[in-house]
C-alpha positions as semicolon CSV with decimal commas, in nm:
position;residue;x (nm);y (nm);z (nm)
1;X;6,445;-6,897;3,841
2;X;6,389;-6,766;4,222
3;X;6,219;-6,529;4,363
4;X;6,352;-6,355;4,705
5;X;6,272;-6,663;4,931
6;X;6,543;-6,844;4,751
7;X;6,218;-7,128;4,636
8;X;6,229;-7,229;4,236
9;X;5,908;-7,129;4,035
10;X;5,816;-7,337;3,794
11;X;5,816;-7,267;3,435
12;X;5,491;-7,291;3,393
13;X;5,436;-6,990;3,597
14;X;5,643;-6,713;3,419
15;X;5,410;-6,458;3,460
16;X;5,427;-6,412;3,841
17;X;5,785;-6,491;3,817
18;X;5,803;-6,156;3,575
19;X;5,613;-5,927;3,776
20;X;5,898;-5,975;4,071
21;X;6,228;-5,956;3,913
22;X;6,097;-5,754;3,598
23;X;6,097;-5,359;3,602
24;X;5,687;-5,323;3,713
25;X;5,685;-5,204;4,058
26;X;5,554;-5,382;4,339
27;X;5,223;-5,152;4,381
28;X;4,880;-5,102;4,344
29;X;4,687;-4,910;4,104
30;X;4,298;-4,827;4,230
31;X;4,173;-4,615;3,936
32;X;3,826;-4,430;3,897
33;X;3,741;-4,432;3,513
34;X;3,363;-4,434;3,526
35;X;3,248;-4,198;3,236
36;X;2,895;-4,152;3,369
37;X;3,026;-4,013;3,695
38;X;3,062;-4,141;4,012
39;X;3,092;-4,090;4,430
40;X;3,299;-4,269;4,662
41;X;3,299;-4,130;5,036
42;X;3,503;-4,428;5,183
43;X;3,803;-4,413;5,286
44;X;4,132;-4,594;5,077
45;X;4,429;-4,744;5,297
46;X;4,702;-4,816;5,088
47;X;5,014;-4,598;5,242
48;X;5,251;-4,818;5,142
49;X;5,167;-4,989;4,792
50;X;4,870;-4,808;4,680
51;X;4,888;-4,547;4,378
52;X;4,560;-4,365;4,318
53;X;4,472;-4,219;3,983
54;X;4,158;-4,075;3,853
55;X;4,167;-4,188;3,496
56;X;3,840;-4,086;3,340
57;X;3,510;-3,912;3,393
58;X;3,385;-3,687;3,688
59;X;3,492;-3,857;4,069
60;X;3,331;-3,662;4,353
61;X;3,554;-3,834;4,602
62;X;3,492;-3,748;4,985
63;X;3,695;-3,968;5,219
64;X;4,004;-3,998;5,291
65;X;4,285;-4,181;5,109
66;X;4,605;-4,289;5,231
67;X;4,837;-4,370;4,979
68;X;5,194;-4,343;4,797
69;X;5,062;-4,117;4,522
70;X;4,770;-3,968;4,327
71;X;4,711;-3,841;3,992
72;X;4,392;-3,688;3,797
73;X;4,479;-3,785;3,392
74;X;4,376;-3,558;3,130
75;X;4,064;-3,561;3,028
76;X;3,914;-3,666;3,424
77;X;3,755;-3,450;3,671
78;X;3,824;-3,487;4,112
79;X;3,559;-3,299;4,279
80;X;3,443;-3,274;4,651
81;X;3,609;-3,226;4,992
82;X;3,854;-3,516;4,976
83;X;4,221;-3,572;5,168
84;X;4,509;-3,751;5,032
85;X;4,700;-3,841;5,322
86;X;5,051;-3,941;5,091
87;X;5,354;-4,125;5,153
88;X;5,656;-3,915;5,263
89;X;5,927;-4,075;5,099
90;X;6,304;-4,096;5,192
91;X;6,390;-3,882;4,908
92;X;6,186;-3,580;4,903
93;X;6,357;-3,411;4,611
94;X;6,333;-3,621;4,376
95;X;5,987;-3,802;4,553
96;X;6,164;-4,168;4,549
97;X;6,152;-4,427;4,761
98;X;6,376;-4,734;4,736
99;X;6,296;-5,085;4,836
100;X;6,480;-5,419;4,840
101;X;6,260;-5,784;4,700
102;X;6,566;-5,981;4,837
103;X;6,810;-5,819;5,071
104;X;7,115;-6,021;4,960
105;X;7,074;-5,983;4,583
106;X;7,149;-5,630;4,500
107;X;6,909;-5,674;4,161
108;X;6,615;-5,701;4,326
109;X;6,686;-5,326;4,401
110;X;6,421;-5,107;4,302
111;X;6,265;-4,746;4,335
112;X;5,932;-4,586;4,350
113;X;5,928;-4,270;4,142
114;X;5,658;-4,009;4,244
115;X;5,625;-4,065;4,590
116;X;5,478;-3,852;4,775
117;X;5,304;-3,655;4,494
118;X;4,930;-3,541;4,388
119;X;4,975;-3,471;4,057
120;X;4,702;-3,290;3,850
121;X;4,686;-3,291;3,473
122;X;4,294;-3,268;3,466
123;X;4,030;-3,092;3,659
124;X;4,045;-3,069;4,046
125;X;3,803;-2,862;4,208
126;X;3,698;-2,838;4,565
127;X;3,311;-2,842;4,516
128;X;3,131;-2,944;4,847
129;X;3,432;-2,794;5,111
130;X;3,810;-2,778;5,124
131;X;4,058;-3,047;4,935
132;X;4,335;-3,120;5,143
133;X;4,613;-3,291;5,037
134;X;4,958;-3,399;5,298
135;X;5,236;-3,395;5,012
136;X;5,325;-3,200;4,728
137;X;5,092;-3,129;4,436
138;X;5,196;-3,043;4,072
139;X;4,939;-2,925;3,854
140;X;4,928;-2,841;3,470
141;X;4,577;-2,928;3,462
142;X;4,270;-2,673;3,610
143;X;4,163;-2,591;3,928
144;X;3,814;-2,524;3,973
145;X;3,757;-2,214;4,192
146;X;3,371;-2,256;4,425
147;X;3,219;-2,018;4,580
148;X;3,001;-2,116;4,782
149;X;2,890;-1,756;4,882
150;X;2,961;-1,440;4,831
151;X;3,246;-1,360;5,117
152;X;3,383;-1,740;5,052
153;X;3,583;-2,017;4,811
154;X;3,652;-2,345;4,889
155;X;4,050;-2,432;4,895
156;X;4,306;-2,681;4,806
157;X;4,510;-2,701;5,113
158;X;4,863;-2,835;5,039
159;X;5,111;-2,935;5,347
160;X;5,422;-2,953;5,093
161;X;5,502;-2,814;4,789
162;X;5,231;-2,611;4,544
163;X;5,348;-2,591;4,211
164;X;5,106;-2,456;3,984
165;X;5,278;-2,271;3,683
166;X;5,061;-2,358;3,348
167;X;4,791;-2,456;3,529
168;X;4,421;-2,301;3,404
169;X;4,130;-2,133;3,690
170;X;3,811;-2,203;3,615
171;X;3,536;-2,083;3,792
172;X;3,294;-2,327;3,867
173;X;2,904;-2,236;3,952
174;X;2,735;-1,944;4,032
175;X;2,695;-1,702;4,329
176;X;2,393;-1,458;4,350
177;X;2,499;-1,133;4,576
């Protein structure tokens, strides 16, 4: 067994030898599944290996996150003014980006699917000011609509691609005239 510096694992250590020549990607994953709700203002660095994905619960997420991808799952809620600063990957049509463990062993070839994207299948709503995210952004999920006055809503600001079809409005709150 090797791994791209051409050194021998040991067999004891199959595990780590799997996660670099099997099919899992060389990433992170920083989810936000707290079912009692939570707020993070700070700000995620992770451009090139990070995926972000709000799993579960209500995030009211304020900073600024830099990062390959990001997701809110069924059933999970993104609220607040956040960016998502994404990857632009060297395939923008189909959002891929190849990378190479081992430059002289074609199988260590692999590619990142979903690069690039913000992907909504929950509830993303832009509750305390705008949501702005730099890539494309897919949703199927709801977008909350605030008003945060009368002559006003806050938006989802979106640098790429919108694509919205199937997705619910909701409107969230109240505004007194």
């Amino acid at each position: 067994k090797s791994l791209y510096t051409g050194k021998s694992l040991p067999d004891i250590d199959a595990n780590f030898y799997r996660q670099y020549t099997g099919p899992d990607e060389l990433t992170t994953k920083l989810s936000f599944a707290n079912t009692d709700g939570m707020a993070y203002s700070g700000n995620i660095t992770g451009q090139k290996n990070t995926r972000l994905s709000f799993d579960a619960g209500t995030t009211a997420y304020t900073g600024t996150a830099k990062v390959l991808s990001a997701n809110v799952s069924p059933g999970a809620t993104l609220i607040g003014n956040g960016t998502f600063s994404l990857m632009v990957p060297a395939d923008t049509t189909n959002h891929t980006l190849s990378y190479t463990l081992n430059p002289n062993d074609a199988q260590t070839q692999r590619n990142l699917t979903g690069v690039g994207m913000f992907t909504n299948k929950g509830i993303i709503a832009p509750t305390t000011g705008n949501i702005t995210i730099g890539g494309d952004f897919v949703s199927t999920g709801t977008i909350g609509a605030v008003l945060p006055n009368t002559s006003q809503a806050n938006a989802i600001n979106v640098s790429g691609t919108a694509a919205i079809g199937g997705s619910k409005l909701s409107l969230l709150g109240s505004v007194s005239p």
